[in-house]
C-alpha positions as CSV (number, residue, x, y, z in Angstrom):
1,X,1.2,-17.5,35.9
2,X,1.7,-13.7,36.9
3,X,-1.0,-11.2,36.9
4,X,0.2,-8.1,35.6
5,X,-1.4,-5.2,37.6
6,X,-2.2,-1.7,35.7
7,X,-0.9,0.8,36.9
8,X,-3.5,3.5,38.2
9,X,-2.9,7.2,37.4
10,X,-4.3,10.0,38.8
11,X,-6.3,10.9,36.0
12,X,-8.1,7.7,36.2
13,X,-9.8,9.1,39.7
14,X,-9.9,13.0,38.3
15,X,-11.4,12.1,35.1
16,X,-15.1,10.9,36.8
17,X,-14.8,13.4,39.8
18,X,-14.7,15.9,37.5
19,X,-17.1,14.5,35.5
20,X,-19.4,14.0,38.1
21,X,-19.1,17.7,39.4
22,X,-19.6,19.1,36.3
23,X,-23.1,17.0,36.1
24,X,-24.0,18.2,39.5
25,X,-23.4,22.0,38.6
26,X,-25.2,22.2,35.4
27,X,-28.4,20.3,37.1
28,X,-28.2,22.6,40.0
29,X,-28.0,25.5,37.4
30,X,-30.9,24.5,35.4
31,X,-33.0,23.9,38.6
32,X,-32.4,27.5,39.5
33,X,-33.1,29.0,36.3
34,X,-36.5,27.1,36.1
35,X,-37.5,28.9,39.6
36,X,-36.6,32.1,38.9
37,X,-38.9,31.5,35.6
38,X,-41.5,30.0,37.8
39,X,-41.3,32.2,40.0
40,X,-41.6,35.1,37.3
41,X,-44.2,33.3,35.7
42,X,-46.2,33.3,38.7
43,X,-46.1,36.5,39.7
44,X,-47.1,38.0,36.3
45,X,-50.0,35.7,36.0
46,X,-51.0,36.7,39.7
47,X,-51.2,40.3,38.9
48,X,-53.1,39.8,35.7
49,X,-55.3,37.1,37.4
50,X,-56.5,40.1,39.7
51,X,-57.6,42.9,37.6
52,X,-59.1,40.4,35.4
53,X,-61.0,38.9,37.9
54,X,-62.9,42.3,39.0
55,X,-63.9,43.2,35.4
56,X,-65.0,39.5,35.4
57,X,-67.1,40.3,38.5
58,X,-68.4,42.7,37.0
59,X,-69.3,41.1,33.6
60,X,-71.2,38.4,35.5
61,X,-72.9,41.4,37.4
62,X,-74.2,42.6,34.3
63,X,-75.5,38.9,32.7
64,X,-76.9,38.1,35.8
65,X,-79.5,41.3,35.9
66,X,-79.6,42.1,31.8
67,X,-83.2,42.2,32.0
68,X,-85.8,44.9,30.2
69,X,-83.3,47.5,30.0
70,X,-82.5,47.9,33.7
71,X,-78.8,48.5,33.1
72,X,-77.6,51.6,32.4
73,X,-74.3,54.3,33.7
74,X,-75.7,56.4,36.4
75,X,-75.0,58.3,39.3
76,X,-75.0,57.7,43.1
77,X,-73.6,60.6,45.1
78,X,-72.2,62.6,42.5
79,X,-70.0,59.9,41.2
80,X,-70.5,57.8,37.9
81,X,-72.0,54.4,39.1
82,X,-72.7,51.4,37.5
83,X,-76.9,50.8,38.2
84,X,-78.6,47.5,38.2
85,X,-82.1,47.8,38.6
86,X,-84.3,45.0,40.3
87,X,-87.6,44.8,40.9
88,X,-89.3,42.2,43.5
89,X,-92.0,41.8,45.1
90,X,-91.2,44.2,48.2
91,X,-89.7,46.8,46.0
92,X,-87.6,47.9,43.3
93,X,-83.6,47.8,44.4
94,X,-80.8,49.0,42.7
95,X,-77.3,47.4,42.6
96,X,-74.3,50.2,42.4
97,X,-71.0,49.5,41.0
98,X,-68.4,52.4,41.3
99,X,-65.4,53.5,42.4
100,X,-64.9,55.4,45.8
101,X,-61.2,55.8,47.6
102,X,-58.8,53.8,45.3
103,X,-61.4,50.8,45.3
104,X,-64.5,49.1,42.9
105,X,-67.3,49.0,45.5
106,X,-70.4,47.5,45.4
107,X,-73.8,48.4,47.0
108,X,-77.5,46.9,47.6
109,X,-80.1,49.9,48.3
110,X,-83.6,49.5,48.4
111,X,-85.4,52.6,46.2
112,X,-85.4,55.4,48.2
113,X,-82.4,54.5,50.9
114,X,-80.0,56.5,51.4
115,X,-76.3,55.5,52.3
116,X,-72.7,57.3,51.1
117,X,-69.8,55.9,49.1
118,X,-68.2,54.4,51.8
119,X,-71.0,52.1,52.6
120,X,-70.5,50.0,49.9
121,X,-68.6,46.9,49.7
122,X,-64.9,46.4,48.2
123,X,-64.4,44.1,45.5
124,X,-61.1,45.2,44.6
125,X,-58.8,47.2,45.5
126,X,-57.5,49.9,42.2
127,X,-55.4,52.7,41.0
128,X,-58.2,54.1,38.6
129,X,-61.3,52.9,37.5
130,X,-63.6,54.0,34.8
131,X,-66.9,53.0,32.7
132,X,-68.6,54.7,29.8
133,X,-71.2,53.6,27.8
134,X,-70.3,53.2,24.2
135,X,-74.4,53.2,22.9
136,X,-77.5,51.3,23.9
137,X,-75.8,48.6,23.9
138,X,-72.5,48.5,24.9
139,X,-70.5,49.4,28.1
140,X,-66.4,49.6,28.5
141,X,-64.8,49.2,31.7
142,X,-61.0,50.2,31.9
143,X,-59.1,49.2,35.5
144,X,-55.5,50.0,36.4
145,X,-54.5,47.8,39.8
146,X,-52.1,49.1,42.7
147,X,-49.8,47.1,40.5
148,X,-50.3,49.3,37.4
149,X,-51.7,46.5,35.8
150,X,-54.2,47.4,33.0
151,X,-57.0,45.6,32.0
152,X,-60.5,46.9,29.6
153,X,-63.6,44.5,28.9
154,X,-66.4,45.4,26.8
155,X,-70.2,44.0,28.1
156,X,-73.3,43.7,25.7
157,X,-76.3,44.4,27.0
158,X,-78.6,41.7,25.4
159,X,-81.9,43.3,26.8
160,X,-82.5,46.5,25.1
């Protein structure tokens, strides 16, 4: 008894190299189109992530020392200022908010002290920065990053 042997053609190799090849390009394809969404994805969320995260700052600013009315828009040093009063034991303090060289600064002063803009401490770093206080109640704070990223919140005052 004789085995008859097939006879192998070239397309019999071609066929599944090909195959395989094709495979290997469409998953290296999709793999580079998920990174450049990733990466995308990232990025935009990064820039949101930090002008929301000031006006968030200062939000909790504002929950944390809503007391008796001792919130209000100000001044310090000619320049519109966010002022948080406090009163201890030693002394009434004020916390300033404001914006002073393409930054959101904050500043401690005890009543009475005197320090300039520059003093203060940098929360973040910004394009433009404004606040305005809507009525009694209510205070809007509109920021515009490095990035030109905008972002607004609107605080209530739950004191007054």
């Amino acid at each position: 008894m004789k085995f008859q042997r097939k006879q192998k053609h070239m397309v019999d190799l071609i066929f599944p190299v090909s195959l395989f090849f094709m495979f290997a390009l469409c998953a290296v394809m999709v793999l580079l189109l998920a990174a450049r969404i990733y990466q995308s994805t990232t990025e935009h969320s990064s820039l949101n992530y930090t002008a929301r995260t000031g006006l968030s700052y200062i939000s909790e600013k504002i929950h944390q020392n809503d007391r008796n009315g001792q919130i209000r828009i100000g001044s310090l040093d000619g320049e519109p200022a966010l002022v948080m009063e406090q009163v201890y034991e030693e002394g009434t303090y004020y916390t300033y908010i404001y914006a002073y060289e393409n930054s959101i600064r904050e500043l401690f002063l005890k009543e009475g002290g005197n320090a300039d803009l520059s003093s203060g401490t940098k929360i973040l770093n910004v394009k433009e920065f404004s606040m305005e206080q809507i009525d009694e109640q209510l205070l809007s704070f509109h920021c515009t990053t490095e990035d030109d990223q905008e972002s607004s919140i609107v605080v209530a005052l739950r004191s007054h």
